[in-house]
C-alpha atoms as an extended CHARMM CRD file, in Angstrom:
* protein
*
       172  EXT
         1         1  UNK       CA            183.5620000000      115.0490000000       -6.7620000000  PROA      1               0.0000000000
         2         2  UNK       CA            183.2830000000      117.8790000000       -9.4940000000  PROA      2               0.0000000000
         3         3  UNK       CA            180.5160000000      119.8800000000       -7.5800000000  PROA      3               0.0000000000
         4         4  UNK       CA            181.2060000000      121.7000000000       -4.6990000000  PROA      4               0.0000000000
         5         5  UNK       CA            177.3560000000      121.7810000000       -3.7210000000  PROA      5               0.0000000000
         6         6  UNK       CA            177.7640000000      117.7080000000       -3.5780000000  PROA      6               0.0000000000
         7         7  UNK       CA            180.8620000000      117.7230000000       -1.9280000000  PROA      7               0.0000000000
         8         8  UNK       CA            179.9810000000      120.0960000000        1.3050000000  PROA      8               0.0000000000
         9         9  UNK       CA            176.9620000000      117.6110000000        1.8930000000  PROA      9               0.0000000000
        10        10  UNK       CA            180.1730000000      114.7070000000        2.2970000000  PROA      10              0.0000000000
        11        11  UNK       CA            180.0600000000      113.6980000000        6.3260000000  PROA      11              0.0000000000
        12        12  UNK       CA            180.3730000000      110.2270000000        7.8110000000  PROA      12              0.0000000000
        13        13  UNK       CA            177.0600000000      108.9860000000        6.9890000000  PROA      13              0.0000000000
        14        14  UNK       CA            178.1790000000      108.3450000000        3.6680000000  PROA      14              0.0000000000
        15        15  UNK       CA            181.0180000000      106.4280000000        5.5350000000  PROA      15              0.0000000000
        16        16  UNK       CA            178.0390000000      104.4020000000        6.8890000000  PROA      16              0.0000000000
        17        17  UNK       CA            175.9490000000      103.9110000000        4.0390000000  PROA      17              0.0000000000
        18        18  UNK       CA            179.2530000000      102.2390000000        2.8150000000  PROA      18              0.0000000000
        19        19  UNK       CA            179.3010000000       99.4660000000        5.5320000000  PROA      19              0.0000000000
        20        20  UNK       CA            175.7570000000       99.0620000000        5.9730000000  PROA      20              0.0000000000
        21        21  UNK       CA            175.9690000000       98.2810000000        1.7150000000  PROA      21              0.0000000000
        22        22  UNK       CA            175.5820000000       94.6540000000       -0.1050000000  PROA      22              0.0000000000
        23        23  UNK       CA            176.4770000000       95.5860000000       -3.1850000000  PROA      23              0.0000000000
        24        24  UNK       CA            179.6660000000       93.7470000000       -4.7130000000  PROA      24              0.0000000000
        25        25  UNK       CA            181.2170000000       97.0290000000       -5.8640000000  PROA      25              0.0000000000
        26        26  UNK       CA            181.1590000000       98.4270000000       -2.8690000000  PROA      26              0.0000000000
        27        27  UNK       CA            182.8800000000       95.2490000000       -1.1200000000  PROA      27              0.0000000000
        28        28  UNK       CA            186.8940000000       96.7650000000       -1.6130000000  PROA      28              0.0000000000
        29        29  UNK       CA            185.6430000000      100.4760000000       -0.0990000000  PROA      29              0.0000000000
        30        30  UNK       CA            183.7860000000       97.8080000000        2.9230000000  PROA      30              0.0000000000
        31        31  UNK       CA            187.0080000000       96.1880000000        3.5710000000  PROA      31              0.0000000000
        32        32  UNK       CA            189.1730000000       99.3240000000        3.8060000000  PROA      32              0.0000000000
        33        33  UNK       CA            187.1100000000      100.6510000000        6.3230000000  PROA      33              0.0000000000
        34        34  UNK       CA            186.9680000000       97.8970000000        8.1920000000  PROA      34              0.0000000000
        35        35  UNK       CA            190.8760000000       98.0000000000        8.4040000000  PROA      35              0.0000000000
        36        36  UNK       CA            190.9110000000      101.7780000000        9.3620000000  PROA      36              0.0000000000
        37        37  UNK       CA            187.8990000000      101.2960000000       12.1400000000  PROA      37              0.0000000000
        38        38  UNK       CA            189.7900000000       98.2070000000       13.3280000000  PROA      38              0.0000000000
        39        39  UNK       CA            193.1390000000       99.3890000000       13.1680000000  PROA      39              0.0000000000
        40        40  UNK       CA            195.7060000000       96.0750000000       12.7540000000  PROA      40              0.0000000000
        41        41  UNK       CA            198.6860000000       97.0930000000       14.5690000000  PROA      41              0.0000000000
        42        42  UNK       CA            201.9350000000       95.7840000000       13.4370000000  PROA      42              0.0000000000
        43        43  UNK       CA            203.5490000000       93.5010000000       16.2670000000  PROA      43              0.0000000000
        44        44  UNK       CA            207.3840000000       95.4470000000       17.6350000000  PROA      44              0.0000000000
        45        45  UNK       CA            209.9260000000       93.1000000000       17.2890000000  PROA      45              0.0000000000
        46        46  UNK       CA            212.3510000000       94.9570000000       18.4550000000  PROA      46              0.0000000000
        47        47  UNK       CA            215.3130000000       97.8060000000       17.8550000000  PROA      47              0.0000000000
        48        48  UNK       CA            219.0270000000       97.9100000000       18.0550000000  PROA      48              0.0000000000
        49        49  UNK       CA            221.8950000000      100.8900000000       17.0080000000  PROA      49              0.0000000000
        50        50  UNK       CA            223.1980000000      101.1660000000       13.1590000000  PROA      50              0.0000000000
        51        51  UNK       CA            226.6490000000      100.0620000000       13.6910000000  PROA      51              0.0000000000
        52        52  UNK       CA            229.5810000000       99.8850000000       11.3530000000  PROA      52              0.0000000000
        53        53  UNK       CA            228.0790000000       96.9100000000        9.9500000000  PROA      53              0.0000000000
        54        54  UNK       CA            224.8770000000       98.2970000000        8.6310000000  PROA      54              0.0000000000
        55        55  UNK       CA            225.5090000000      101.7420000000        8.4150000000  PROA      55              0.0000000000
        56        56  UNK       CA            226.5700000000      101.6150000000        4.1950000000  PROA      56              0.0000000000
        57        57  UNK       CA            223.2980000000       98.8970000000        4.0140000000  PROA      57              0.0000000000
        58        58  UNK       CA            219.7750000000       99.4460000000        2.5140000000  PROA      58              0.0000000000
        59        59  UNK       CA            216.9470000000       98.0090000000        4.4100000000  PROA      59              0.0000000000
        60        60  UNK       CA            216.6170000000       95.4980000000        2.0770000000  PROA      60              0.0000000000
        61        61  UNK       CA            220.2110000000       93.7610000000        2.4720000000  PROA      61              0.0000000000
        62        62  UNK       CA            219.7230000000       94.1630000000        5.9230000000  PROA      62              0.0000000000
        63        63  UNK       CA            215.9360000000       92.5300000000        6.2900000000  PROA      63              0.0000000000
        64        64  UNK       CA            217.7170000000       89.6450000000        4.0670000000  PROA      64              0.0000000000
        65        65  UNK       CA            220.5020000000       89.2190000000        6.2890000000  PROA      65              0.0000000000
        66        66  UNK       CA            217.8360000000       89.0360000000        9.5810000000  PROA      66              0.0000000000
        67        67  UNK       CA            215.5930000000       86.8570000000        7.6500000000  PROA      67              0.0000000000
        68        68  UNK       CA            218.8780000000       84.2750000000        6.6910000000  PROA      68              0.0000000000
        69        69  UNK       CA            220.1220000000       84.6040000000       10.5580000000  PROA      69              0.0000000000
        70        70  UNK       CA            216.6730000000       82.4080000000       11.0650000000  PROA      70              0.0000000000
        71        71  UNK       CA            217.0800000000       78.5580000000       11.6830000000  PROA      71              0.0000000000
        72        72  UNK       CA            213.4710000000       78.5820000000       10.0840000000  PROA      72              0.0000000000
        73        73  UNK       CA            214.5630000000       78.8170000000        6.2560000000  PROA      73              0.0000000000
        74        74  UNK       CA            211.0880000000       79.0650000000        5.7020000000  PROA      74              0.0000000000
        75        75  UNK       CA            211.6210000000       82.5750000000        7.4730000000  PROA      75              0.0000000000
        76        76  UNK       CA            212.9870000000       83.7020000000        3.8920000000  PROA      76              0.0000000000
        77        77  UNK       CA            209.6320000000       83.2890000000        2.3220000000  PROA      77              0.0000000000
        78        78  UNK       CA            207.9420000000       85.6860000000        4.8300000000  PROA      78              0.0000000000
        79        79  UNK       CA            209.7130000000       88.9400000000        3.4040000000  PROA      79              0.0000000000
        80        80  UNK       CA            206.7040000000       90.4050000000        2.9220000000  PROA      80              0.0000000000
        81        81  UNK       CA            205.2940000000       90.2840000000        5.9340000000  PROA      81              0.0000000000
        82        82  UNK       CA            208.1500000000       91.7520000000        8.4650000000  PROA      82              0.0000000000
        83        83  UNK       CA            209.2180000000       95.1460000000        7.7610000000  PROA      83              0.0000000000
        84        84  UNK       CA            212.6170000000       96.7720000000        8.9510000000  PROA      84              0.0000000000
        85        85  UNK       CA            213.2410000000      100.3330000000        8.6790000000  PROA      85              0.0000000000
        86        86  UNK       CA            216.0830000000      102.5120000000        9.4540000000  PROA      86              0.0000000000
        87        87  UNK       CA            214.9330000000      105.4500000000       12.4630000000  PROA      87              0.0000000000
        88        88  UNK       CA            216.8460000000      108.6380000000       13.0280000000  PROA      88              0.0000000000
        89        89  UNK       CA            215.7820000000      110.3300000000       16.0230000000  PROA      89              0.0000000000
        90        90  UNK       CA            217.8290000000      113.7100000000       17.3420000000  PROA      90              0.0000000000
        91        91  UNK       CA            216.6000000000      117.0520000000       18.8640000000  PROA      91              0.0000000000
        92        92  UNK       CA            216.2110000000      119.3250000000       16.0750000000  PROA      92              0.0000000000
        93        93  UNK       CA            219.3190000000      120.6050000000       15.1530000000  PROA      93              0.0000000000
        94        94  UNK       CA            221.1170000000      116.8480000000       13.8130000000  PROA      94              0.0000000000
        95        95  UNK       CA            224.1240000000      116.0460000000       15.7840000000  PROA      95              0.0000000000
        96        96  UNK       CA            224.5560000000      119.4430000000       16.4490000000  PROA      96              0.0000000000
        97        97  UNK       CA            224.0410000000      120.4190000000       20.4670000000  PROA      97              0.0000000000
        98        98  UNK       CA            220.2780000000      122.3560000000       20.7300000000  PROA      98              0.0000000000
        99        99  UNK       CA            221.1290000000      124.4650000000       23.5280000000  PROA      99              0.0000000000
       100       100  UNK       CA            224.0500000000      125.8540000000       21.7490000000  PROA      100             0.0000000000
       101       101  UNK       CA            221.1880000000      127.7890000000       19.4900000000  PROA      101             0.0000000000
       102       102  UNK       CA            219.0070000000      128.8020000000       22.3440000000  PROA      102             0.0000000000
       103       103  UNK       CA            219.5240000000      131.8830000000       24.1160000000  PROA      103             0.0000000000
       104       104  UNK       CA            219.3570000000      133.2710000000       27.9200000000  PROA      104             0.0000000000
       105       105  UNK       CA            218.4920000000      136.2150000000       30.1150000000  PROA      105             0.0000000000
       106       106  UNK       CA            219.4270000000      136.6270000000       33.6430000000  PROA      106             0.0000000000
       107       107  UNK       CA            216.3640000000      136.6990000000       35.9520000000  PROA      107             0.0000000000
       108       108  UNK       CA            217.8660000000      139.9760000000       37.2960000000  PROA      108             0.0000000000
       109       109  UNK       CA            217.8950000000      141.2870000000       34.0410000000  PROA      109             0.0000000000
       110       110  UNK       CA            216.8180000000      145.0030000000       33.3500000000  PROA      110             0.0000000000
       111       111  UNK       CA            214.9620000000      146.2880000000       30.1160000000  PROA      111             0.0000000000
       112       112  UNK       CA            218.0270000000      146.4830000000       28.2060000000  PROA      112             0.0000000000
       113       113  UNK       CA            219.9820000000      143.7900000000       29.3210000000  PROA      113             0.0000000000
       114       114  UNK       CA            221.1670000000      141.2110000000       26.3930000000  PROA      114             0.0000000000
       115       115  UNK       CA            220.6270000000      137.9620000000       26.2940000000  PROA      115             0.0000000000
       116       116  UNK       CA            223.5510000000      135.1180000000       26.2780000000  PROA      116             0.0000000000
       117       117  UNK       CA            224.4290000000      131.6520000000       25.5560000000  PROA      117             0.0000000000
       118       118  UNK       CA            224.8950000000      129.2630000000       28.1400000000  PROA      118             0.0000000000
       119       119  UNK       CA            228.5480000000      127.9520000000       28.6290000000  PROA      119             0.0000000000
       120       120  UNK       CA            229.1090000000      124.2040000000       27.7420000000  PROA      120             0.0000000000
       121       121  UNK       CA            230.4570000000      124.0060000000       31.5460000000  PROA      121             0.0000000000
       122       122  UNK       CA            227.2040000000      125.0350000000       33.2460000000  PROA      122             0.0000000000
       123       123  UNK       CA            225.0420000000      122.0850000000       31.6160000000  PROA      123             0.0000000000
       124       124  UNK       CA            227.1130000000      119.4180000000       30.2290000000  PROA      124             0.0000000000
       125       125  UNK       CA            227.0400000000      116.6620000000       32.8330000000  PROA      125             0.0000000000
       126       126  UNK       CA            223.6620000000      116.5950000000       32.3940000000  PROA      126             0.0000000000
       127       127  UNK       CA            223.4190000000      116.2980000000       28.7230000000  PROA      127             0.0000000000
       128       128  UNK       CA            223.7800000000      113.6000000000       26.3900000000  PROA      128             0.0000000000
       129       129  UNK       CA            226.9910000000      113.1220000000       24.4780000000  PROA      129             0.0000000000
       130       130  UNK       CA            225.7420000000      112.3300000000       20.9900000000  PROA      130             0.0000000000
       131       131  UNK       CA            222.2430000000      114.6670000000       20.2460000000  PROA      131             0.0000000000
       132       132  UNK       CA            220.9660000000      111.8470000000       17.3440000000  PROA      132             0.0000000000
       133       133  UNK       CA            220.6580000000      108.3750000000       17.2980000000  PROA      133             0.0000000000
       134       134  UNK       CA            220.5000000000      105.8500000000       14.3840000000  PROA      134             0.0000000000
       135       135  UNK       CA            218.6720000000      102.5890000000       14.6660000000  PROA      135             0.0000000000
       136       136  UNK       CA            217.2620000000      100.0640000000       12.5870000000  PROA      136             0.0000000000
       137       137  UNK       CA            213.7160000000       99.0620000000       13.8960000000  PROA      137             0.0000000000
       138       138  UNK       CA            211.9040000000       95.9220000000       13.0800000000  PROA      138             0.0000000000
       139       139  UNK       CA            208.0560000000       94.5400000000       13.2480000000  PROA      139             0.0000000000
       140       140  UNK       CA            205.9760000000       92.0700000000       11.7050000000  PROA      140             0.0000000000
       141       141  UNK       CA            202.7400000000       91.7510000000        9.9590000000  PROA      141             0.0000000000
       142       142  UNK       CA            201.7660000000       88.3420000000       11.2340000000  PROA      142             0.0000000000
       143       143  UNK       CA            201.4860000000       87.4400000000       14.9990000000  PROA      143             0.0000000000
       144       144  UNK       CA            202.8330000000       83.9140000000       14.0620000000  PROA      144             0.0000000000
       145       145  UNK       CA            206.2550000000       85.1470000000       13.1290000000  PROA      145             0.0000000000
       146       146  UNK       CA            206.9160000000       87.1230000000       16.0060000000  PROA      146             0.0000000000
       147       147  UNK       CA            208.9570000000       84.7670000000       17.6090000000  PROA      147             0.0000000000
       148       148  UNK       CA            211.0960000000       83.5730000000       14.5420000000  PROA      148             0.0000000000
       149       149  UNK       CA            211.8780000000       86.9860000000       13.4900000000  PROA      149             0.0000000000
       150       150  UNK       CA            212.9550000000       88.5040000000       17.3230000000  PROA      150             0.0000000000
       151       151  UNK       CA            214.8260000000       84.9940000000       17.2680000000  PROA      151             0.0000000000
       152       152  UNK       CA            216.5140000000       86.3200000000       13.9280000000  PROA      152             0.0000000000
       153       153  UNK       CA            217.1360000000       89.7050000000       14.5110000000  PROA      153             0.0000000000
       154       154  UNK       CA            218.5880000000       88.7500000000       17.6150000000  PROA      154             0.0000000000
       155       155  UNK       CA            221.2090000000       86.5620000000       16.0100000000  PROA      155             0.0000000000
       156       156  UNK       CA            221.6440000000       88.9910000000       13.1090000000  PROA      156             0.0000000000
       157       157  UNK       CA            222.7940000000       91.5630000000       16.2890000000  PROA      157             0.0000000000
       158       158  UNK       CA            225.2720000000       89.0770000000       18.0600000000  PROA      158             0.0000000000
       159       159  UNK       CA            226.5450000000       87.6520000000       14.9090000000  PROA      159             0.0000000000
       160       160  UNK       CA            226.7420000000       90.8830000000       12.4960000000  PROA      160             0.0000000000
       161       161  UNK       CA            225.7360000000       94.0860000000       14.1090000000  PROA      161             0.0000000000
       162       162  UNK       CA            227.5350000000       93.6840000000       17.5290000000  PROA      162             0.0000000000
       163       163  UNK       CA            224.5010000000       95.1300000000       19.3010000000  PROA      163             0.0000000000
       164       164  UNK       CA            222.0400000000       94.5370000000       21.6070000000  PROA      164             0.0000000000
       165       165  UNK       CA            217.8850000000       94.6470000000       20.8870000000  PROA      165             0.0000000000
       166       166  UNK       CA            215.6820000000       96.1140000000       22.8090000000  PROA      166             0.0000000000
       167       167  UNK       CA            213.3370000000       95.6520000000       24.1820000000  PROA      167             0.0000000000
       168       168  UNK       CA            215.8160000000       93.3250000000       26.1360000000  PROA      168             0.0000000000
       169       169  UNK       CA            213.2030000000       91.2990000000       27.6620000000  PROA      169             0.0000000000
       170       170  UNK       CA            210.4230000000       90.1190000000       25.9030000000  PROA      170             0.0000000000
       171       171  UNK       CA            207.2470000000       88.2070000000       25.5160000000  PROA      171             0.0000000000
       172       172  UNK       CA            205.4130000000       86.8170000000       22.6190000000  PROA      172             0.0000000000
């Protein structure tokens, strides 16, 4: 769009005029839309920690150690359509503990009281011990290899990773 005039009149029913279309140029824009209006989730297989093991992996080597854990060597073929990703997940401040970076008052506090930090004492038995958390997580594009691949990555855990999936129990 070079013209701003042209472009403020862009709303959804140009959206529409797309789907309601025959012509075969239009067919690629038709089919996108359909994916986005449809939305095609990607089936959960399931997650378990980065251990030892995997930690010094790339996805890659690790998808291709999953996908050889199969009894299916067919499973091998399907690379493209299971994707496993490494997920870091923490509170803000990395392994570092958040509440050591927030600050207090006293609810007795006067106008020019200061504020402090909470001792570890006063909280820790009800906070975690590690403040991130490393996981590889795994799903597939194609309902039919949902239960080869959780039957993979399952081995792949026992055999290389020493960990458990989760979801622990689980349906196809």
């Amino acid at each position: 769009m070079s013209s701003m005039e042209a472009y403020q009149h862009f709303d959804d029913r140009v959206l529409l005029k797309v789907q309601e279309s025959d012509e075969p140029e239009l067919q690629e824009a038709r089919s996108l839309l359909s994916r986005i209006y449809s939305k095609p989730y990607y089936n959960f297989i399931g997650k378990t920690a980065i251990t030892e093991h995997s930690q010094h992996k790339t996805e890659d080597m690790v998808l291709n150690e999953v996908l050889r854990c199969s009894k299916r060597r067919s499973l091998v073929d399907e690379k493209e359509n299971v994707i496993l990703e490494f997920m870091r997940v923490h509170y803000g401040k990395g392994k570092e503990d958040p509440l050591q970076h927030v600050r207090f008052y006293s609810k007795n506090a006067t106008a020019s009281a200061r504020c402090f930090r909470l001792p570890e004492c006063a909280y820790e038995m009800f906070s975690p011990r590690k403040f991130d958390e490393y996981c590889v997580r795994v799903f597939v594009k194609e309902p039919h290899l949902v239960a080869p691949v959780r039957e993979a990555f399952e081995r792949w855990c026992r055999k290389y990773n020493n960990s458990q999936v989760y979801p622990l129990e689980f349906r196809v």
